[in-house]
Each structure stands twice: as structure tokens, then as C-alpha cells.
CHARMM-style PDB file with segment names, atoms N, HN, CA, C and O in Angstrom:
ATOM      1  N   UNK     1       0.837  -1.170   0.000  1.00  0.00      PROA
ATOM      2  CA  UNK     1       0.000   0.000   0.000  1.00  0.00      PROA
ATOM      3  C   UNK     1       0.892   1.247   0.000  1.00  0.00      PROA
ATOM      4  O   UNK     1       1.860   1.354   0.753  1.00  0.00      PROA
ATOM      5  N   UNK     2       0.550   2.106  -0.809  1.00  0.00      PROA
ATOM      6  HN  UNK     2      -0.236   2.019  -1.421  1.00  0.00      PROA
ATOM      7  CA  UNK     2       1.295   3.494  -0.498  1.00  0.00      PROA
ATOM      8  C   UNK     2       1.206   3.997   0.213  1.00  0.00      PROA
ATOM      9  O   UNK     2       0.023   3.842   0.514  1.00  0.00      PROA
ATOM     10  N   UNK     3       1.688   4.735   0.991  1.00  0.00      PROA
ATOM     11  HN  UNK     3       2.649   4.861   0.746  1.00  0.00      PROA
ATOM     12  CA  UNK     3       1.855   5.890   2.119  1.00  0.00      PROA
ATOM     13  C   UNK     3       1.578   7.036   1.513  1.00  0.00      PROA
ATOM     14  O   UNK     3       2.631   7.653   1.352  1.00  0.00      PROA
ATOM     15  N   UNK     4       0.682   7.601   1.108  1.00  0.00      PROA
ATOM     16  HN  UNK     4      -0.173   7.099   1.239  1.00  0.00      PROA
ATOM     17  CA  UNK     4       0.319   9.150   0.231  1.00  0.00      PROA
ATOM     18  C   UNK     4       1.262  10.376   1.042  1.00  0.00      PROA
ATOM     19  O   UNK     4       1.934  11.222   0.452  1.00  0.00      PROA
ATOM     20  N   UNK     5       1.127  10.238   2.547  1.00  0.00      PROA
ATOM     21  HN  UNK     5       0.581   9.551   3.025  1.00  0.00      PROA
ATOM     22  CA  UNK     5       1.686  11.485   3.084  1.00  0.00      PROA
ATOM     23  C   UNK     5       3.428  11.211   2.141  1.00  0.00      PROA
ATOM     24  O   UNK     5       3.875  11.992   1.301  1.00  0.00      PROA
ATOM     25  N   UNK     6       3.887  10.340   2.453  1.00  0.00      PROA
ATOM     26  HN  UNK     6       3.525   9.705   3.136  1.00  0.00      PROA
ATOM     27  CA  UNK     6       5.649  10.373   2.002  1.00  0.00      PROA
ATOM     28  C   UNK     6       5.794  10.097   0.806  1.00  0.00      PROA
ATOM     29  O   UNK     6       6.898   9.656   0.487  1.00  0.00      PROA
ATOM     30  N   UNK     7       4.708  10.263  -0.297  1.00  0.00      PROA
ATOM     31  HN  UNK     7       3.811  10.621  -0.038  1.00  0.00      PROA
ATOM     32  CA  UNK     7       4.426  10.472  -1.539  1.00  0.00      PROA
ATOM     33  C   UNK     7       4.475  12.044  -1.958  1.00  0.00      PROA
ATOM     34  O   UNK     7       5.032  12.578  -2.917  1.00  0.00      PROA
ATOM     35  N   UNK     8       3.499  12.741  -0.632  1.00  0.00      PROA
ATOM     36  HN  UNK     8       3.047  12.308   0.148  1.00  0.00      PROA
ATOM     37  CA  UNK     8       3.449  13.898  -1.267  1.00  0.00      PROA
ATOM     38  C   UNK     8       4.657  14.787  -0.514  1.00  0.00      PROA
ATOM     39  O   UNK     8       5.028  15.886  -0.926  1.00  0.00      PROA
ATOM     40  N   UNK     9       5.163  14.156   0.582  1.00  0.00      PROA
ATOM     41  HN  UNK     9       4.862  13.263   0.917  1.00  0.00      PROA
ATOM     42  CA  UNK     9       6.582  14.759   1.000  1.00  0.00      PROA
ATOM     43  C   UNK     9       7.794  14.690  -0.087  1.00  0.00      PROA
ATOM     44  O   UNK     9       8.563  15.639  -0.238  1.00  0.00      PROA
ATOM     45  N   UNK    10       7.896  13.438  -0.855  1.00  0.00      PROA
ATOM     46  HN  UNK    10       7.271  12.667  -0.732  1.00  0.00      PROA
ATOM     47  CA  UNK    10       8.932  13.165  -1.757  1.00  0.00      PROA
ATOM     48  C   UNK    10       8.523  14.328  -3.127  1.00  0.00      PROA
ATOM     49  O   UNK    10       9.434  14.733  -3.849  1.00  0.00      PROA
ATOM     50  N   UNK    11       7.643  14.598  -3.263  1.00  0.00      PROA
ATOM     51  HN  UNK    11       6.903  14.269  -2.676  1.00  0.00      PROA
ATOM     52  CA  UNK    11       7.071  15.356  -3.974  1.00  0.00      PROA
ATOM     53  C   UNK    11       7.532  16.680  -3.766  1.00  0.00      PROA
ATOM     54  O   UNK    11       8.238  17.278  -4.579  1.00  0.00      PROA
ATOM     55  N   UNK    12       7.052  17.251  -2.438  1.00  0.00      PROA
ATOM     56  HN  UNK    12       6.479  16.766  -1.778  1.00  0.00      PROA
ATOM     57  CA  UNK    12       7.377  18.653  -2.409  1.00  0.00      PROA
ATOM     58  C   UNK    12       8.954  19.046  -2.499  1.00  0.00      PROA
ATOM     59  O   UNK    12       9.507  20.021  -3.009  1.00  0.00      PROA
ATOM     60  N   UNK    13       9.541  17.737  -1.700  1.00  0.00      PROA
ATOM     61  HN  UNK    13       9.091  16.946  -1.286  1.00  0.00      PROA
ATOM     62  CA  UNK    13      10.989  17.659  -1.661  1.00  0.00      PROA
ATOM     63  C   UNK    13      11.686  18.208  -3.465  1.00  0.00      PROA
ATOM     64  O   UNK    13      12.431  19.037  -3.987  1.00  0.00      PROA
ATOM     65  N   UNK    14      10.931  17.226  -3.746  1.00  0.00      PROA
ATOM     66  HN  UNK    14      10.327  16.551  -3.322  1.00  0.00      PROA
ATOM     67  CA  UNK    14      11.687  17.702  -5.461  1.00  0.00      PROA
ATOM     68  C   UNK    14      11.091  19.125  -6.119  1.00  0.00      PROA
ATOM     69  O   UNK    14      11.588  19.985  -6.847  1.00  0.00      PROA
ATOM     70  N   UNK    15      10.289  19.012  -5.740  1.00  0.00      PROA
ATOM     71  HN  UNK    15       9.886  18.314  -5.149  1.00  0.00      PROA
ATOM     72  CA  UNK    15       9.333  20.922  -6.373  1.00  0.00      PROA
ATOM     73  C   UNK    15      10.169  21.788  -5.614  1.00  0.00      PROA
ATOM     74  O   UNK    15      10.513  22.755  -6.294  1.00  0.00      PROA
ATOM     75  N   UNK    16      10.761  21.800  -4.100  1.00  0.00      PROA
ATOM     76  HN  UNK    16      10.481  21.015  -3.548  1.00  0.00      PROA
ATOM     77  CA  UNK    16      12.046  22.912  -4.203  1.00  0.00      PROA
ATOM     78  C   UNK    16      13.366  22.799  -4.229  1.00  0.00      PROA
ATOM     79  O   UNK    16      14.203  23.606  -3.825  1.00  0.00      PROA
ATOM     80  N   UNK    17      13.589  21.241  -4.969  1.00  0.00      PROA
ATOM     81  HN  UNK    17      12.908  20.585  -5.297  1.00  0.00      PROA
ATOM     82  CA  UNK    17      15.260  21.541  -5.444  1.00  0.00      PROA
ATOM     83  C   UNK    17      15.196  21.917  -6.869  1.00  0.00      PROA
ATOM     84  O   UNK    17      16.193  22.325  -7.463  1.00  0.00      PROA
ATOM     85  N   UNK    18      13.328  21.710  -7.772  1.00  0.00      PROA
ATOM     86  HN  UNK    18      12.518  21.379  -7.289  1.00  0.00      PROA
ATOM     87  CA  UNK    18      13.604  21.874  -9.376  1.00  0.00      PROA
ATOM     88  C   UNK    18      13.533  23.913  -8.877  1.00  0.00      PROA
ATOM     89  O   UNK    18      14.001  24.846  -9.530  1.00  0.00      PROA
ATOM     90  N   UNK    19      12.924  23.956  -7.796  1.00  0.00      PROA
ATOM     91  HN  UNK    19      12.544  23.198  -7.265  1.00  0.00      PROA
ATOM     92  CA  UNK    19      12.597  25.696  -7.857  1.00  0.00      PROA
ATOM     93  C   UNK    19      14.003  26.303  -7.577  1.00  0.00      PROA
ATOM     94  O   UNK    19      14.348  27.250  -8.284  1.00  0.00      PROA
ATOM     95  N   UNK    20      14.845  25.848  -6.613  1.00  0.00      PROA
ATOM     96  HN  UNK    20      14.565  25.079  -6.039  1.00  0.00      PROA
ATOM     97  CA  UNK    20      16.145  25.925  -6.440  1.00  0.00      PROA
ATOM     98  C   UNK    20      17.398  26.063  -7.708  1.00  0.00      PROA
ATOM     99  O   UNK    20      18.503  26.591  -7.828  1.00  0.00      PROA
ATOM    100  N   UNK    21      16.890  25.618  -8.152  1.00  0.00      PROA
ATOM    101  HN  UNK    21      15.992  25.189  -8.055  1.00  0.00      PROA
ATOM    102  CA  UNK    21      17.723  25.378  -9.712  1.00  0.00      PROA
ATOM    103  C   UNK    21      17.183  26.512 -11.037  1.00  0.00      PROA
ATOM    104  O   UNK    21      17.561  26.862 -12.155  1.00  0.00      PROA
ATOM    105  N   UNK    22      16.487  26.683 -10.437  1.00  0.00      PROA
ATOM    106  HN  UNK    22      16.180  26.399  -9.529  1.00  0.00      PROA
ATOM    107  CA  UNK    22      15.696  28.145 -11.048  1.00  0.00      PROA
ATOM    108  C   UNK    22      14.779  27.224 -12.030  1.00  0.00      PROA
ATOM    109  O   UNK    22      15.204  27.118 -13.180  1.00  0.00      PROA
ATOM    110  N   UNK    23      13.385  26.441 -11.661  1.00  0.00      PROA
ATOM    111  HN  UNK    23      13.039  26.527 -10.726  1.00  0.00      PROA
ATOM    112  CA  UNK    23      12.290  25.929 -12.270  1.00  0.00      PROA
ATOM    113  C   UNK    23      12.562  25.264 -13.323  1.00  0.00      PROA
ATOM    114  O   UNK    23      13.672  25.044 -13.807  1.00  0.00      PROA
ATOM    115  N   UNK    24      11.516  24.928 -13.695  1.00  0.00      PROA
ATOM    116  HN  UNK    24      10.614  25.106 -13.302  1.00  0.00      PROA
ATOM    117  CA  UNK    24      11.280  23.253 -14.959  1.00  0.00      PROA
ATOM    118  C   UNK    24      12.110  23.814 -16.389  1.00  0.00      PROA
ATOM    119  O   UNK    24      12.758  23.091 -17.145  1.00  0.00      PROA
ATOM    120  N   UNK    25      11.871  25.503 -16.553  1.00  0.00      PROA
ATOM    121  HN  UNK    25      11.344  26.091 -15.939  1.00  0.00      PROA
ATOM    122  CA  UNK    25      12.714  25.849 -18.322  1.00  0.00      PROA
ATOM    123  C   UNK    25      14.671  25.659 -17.768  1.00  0.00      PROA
ATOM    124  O   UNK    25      15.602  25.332 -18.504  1.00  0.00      PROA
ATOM    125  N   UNK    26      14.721  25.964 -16.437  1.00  0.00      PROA
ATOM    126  HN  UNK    26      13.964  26.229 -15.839  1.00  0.00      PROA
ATOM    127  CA  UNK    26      16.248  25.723 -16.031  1.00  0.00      PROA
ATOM    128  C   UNK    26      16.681  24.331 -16.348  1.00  0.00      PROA
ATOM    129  O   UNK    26      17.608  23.916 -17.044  1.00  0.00      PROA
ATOM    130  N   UNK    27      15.793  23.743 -15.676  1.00  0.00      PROA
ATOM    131  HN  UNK    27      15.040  24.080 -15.111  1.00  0.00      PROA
ATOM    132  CA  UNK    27      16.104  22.070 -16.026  1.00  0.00      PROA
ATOM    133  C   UNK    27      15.993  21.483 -17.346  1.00  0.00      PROA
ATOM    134  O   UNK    27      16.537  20.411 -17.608  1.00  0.00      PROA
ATOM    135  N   UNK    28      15.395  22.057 -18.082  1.00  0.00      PROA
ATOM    136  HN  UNK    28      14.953  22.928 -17.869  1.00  0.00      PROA
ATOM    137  CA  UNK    28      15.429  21.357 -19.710  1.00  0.00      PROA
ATOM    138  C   UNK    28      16.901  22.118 -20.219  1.00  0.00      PROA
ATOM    139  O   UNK    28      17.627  21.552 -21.037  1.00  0.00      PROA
ATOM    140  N   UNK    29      17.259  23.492 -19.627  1.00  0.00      PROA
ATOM    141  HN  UNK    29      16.669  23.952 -18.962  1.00  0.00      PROA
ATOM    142  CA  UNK    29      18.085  23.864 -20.413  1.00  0.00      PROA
ATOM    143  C   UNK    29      19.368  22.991 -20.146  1.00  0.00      PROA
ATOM    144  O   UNK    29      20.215  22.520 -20.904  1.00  0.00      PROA
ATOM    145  N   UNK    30      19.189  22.953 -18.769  1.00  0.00      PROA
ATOM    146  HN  UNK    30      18.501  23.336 -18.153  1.00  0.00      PROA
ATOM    147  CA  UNK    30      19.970  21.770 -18.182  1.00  0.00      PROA
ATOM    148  C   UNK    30      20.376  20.007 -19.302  1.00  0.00      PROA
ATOM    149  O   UNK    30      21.388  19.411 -19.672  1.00  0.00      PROA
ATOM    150  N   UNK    31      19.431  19.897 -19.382  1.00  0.00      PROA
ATOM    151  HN  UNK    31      18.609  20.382 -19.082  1.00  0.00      PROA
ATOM    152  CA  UNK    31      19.287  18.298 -20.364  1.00  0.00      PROA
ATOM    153  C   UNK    31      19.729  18.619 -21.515  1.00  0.00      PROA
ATOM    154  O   UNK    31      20.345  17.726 -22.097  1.00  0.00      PROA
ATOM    155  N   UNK    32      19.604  19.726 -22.107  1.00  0.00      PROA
ATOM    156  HN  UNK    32      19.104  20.451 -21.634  1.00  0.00      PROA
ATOM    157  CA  UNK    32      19.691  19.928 -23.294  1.00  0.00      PROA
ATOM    158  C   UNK    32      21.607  20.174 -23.460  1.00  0.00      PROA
ATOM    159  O   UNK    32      22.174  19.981 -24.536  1.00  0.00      PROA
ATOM    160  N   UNK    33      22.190  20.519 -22.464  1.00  0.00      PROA
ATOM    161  HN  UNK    33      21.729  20.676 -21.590  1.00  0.00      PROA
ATOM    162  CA  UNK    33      23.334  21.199 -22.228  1.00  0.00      PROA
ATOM    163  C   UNK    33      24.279  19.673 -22.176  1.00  0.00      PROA
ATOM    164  O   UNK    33      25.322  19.430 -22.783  1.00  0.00      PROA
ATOM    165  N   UNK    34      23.386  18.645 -21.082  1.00  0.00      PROA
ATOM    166  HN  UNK    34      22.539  18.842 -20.589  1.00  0.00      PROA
ATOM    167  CA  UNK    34      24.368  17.564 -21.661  1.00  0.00      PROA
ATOM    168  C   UNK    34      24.254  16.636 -22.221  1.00  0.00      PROA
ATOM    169  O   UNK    34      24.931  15.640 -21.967  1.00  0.00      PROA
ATOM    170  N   UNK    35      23.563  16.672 -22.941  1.00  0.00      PROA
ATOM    171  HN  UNK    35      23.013  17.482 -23.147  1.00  0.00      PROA
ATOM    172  CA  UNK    35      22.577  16.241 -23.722  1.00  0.00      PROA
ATOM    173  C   UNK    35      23.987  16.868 -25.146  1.00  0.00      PROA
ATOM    174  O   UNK    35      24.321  16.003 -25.956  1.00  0.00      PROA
ATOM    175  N   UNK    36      24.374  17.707 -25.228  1.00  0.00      PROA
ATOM    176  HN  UNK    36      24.103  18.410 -24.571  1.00  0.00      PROA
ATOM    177  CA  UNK    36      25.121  18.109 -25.947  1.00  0.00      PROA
ATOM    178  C   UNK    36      26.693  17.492 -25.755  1.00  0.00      PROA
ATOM    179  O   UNK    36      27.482  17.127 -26.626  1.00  0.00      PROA
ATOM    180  N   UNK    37      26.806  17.512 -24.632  1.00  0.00      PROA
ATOM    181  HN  UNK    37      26.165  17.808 -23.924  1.00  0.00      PROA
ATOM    182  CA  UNK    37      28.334  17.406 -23.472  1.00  0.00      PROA
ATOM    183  C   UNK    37      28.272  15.967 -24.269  1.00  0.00      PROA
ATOM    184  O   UNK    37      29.164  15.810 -25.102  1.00  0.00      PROA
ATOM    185  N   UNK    38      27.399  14.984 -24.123  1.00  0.00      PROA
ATOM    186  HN  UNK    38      26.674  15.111 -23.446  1.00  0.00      PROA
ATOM    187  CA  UNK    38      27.096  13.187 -24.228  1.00  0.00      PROA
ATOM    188  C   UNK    38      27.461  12.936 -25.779  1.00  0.00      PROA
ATOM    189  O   UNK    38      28.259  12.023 -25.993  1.00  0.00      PROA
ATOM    190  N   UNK    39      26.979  13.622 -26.832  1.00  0.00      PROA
ATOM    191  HN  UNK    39      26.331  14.364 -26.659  1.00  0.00      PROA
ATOM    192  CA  UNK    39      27.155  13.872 -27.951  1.00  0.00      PROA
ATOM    193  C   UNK    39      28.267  14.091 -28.648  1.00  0.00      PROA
ATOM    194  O   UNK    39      28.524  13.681 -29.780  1.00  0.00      PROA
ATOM    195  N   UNK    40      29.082  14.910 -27.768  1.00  0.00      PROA
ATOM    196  HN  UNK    40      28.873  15.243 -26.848  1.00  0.00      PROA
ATOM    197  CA  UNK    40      30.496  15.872 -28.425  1.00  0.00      PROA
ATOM    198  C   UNK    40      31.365  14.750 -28.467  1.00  0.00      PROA
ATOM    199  O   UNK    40      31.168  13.556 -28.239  1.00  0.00      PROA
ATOM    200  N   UNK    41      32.449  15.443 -28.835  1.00  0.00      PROA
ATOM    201  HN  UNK    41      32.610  16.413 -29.020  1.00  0.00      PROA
ATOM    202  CA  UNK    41      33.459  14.813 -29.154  1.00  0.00      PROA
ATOM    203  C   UNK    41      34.104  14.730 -27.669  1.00  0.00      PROA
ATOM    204  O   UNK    41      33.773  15.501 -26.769  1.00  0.00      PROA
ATOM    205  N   UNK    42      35.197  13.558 -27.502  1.00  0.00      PROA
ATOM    206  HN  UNK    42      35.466  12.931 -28.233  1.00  0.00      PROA
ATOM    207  CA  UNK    42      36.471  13.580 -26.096  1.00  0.00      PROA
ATOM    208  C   UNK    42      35.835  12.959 -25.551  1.00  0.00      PROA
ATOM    209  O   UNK    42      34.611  12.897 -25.664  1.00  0.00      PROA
ATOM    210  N   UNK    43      36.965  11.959 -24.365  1.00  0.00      PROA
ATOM    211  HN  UNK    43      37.959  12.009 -24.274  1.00  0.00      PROA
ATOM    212  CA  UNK    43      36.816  10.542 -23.737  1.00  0.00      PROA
ATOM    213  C   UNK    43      35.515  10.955 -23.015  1.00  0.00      PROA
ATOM    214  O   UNK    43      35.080  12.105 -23.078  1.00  0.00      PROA
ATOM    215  N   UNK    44      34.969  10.055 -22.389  1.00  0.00      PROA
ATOM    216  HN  UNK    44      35.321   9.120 -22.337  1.00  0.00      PROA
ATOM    217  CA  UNK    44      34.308   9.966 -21.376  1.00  0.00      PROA
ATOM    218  C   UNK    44      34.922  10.482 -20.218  1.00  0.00      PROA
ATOM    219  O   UNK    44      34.163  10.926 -19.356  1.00  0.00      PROA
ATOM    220  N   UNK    45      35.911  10.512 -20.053  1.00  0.00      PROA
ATOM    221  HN  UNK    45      36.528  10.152 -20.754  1.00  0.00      PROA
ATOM    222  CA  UNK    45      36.345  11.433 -19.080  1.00  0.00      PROA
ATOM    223  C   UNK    45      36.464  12.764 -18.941  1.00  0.00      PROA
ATOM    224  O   UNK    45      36.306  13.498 -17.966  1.00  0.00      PROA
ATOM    225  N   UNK    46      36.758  12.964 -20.030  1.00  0.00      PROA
ATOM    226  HN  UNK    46      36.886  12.368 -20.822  1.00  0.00      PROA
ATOM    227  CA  UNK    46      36.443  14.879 -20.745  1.00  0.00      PROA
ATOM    228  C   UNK    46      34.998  15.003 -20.535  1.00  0.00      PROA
ATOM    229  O   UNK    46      34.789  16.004 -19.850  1.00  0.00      PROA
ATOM    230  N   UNK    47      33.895  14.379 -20.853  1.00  0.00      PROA
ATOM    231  HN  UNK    47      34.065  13.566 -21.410  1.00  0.00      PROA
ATOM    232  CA  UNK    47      32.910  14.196 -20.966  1.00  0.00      PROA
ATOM    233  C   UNK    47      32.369  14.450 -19.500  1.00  0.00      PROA
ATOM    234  O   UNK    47      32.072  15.586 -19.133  1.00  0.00      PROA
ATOM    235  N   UNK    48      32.276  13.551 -18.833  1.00  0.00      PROA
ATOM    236  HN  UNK    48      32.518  12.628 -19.132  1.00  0.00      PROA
ATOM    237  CA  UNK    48      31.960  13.138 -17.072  1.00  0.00      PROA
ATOM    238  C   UNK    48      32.467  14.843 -16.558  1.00  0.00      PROA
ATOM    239  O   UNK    48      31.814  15.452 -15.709  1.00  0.00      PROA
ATOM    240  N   UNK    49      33.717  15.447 -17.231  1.00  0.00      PROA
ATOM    241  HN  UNK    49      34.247  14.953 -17.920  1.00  0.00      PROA
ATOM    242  CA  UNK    49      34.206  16.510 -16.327  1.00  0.00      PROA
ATOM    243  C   UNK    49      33.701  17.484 -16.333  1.00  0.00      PROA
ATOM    244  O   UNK    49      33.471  18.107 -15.297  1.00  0.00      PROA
ATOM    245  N   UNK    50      33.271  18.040 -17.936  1.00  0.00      PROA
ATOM    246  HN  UNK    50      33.458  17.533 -18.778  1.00  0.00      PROA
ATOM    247  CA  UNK    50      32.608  18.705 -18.483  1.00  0.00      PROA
ATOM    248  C   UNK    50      31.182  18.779 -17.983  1.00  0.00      PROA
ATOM    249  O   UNK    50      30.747  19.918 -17.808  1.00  0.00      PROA
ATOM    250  N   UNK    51      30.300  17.658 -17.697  1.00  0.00      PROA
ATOM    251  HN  UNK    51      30.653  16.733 -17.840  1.00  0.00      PROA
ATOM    252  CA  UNK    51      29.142  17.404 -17.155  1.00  0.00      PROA
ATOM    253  C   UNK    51      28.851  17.856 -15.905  1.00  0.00      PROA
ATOM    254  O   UNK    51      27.880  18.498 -15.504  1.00  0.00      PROA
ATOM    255  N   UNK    52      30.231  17.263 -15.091  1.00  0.00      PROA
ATOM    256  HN  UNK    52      31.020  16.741 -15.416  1.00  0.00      PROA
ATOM    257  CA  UNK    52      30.218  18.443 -13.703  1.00  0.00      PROA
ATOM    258  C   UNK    52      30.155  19.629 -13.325  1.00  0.00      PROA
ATOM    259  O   UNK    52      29.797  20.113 -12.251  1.00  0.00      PROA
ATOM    260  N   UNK    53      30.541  20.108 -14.311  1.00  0.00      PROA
ATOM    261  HN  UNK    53      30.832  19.714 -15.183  1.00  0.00      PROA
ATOM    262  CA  UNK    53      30.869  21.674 -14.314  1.00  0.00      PROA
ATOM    263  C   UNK    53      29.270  22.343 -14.744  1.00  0.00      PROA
ATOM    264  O   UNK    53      28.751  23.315 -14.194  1.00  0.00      PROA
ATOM    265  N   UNK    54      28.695  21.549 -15.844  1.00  0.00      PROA
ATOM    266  HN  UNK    54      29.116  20.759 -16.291  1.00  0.00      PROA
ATOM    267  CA  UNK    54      27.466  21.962 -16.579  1.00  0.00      PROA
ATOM    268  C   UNK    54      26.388  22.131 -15.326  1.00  0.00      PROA
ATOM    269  O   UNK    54      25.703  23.102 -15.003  1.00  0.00      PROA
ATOM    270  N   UNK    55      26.507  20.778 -14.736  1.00  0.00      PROA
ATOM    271  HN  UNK    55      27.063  19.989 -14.999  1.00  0.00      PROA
ATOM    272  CA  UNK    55      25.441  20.979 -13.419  1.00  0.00      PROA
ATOM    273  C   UNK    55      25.975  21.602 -12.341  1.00  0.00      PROA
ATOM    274  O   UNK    55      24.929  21.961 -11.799  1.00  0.00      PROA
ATOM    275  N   UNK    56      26.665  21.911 -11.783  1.00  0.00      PROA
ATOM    276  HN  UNK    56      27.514  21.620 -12.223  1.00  0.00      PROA
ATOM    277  CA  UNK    56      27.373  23.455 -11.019  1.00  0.00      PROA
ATOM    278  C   UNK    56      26.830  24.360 -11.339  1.00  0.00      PROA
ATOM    279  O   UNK    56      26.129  24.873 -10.467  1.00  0.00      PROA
ATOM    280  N   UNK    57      26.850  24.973 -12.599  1.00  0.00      PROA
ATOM    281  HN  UNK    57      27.419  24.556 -13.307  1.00  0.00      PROA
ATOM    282  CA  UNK    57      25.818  26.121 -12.950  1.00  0.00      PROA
ATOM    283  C   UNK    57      24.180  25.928 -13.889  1.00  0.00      PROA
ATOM    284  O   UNK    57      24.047  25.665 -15.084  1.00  0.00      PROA
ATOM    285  N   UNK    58      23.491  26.082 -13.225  1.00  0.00      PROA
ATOM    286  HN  UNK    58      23.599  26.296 -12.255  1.00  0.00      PROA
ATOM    287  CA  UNK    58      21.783  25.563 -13.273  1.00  0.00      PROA
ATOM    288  C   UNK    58      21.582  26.475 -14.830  1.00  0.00      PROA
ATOM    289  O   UNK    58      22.220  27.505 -15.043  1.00  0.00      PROA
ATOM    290  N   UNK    59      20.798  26.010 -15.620  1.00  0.00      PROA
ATOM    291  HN  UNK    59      20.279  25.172 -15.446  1.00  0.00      PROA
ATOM    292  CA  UNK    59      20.102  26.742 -16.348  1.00  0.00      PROA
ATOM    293  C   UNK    59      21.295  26.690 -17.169  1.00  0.00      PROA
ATOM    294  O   UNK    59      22.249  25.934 -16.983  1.00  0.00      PROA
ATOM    295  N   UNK    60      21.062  28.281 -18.876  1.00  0.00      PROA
ATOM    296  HN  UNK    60      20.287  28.895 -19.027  1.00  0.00      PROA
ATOM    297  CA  UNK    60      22.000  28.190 -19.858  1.00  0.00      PROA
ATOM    298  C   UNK    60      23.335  28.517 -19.545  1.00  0.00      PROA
ATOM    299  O   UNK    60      23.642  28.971 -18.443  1.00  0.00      PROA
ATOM    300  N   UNK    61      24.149  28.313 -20.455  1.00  0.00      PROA
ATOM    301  HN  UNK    61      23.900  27.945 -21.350  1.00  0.00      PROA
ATOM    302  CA  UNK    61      25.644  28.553 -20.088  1.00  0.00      PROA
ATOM    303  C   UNK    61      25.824  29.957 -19.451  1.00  0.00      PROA
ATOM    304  O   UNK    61      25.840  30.884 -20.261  1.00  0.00      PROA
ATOM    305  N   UNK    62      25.970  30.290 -18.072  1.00  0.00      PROA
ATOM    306  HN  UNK    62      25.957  29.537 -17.414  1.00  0.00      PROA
ATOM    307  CA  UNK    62      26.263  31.864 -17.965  1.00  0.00      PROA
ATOM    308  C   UNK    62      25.150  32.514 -17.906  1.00  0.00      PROA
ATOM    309  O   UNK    62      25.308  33.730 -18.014  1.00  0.00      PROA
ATOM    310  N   UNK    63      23.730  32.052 -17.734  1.00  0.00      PROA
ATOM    311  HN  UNK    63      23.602  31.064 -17.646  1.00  0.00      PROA
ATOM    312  CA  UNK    63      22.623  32.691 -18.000  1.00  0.00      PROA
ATOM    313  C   UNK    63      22.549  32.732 -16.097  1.00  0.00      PROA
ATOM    314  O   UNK    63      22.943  31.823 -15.367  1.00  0.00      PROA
ATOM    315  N   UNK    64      21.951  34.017 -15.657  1.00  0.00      PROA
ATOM    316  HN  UNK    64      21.631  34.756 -16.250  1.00  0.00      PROA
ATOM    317  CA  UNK    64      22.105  34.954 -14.464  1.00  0.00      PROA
ATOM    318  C   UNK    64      20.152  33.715 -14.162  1.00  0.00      PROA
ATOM    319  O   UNK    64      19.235  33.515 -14.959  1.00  0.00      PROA
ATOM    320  N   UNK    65      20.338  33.234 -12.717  1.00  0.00      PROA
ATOM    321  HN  UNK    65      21.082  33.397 -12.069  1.00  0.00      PROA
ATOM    322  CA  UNK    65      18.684  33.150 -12.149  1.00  0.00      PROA
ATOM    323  C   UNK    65      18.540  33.936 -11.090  1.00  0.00      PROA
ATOM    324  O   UNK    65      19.368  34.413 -10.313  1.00  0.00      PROA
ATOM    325  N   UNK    66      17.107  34.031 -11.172  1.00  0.00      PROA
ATOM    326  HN  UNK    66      16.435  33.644 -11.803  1.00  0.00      PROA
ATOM    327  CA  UNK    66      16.739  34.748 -10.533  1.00  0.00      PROA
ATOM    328  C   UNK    66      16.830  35.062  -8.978  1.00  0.00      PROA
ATOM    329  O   UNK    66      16.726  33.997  -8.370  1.00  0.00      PROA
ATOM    330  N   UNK    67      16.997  36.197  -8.066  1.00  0.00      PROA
ATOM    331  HN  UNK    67      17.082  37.062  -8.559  1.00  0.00      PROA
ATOM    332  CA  UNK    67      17.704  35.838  -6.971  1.00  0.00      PROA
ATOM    333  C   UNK    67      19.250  35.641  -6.658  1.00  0.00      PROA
ATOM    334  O   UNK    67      19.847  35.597  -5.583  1.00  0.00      PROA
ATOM    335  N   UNK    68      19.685  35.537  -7.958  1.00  0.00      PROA
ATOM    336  HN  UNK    68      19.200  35.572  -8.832  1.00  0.00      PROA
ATOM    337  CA  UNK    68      21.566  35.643  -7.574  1.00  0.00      PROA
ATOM    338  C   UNK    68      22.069  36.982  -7.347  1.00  0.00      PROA
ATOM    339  O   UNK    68      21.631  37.789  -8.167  1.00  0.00      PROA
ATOM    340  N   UNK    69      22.759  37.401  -6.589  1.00  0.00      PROA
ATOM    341  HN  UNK    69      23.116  36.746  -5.922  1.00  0.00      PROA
ATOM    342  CA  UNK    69      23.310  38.383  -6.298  1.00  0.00      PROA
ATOM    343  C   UNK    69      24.825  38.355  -7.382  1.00  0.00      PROA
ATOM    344  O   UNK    69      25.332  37.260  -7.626  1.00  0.00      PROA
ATOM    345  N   UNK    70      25.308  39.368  -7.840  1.00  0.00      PROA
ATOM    346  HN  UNK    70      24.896  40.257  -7.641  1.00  0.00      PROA
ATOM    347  CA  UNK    70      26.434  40.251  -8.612  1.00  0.00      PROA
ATOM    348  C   UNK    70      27.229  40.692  -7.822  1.00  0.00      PROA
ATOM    349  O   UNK    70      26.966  41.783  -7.317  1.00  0.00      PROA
ATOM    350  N   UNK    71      28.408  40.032  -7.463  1.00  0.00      PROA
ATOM    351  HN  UNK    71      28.622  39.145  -7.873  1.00  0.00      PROA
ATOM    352  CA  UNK    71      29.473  40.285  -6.530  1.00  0.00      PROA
ATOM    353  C   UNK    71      30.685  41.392  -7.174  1.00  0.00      PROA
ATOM    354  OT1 UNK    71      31.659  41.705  -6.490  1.00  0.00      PROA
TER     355      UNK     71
END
């Protein structure tokens, strides 16, 4: 049987790490980014490193979300 309450806890849990990441268009830009990285050319290790770096910064390459402060 499901447990609905820790259904809808696992739920909210993920609605503020996708809001955290600056929402659902951040995250496609996200897929799409390595989605590109997976594609390119260089080892899988170039690859894997490159990927790290991509998800470090949320959303398009260098694109500012909302709420970041300009140091």
C-alpha cells in the first residue's frame, strides 16, 4: 500500500530543489546542455568533467537566475 503522506513529502521535496535550480525551463536547459556534453566529441572522461561543471551552474551557459546576487 502506499503511504500518500511520504508520496506527497517526496514530492514537495523535489518541487524545491527543481525551484532551487531556477524551475522546470532551467532544467530542460539543463538536459539539453548535456545532452550536448554526451554527444560531443572527447573521452568519457572529458565528458563526465565537463558534465560536472554543466550541473554546477543551473540553467544556460552563464545565463544569471533569478535571486543571484552580482558580486
Amino acid at each position: 500500500m502506499v503511504n500518500l503522506g511520504r508520496v506527497k513529502n517526496l514530492f514537495g521535496k523535489a518541487k524545491r530543489e527543481v525551484d532551487k535550480r531556477g524551475g522546470t525551463d532551467s532544467l530542460k536547459e539543463d538536459a539539453e546542455e548535456l545532452k550536448k556534453i554526451a554527444k560531443g566529441e572527447g573521452s568519457v572522461t572529458d565528458k563526465a568533467k565537463a558534465a560536472t561543471d554543466a550541473v554546477k551552474d543551473p540553467g544556460a551557459k552563464g545565463a544569471e537566475r533569478p535571486g543571484d546576487e552580482q558580486h
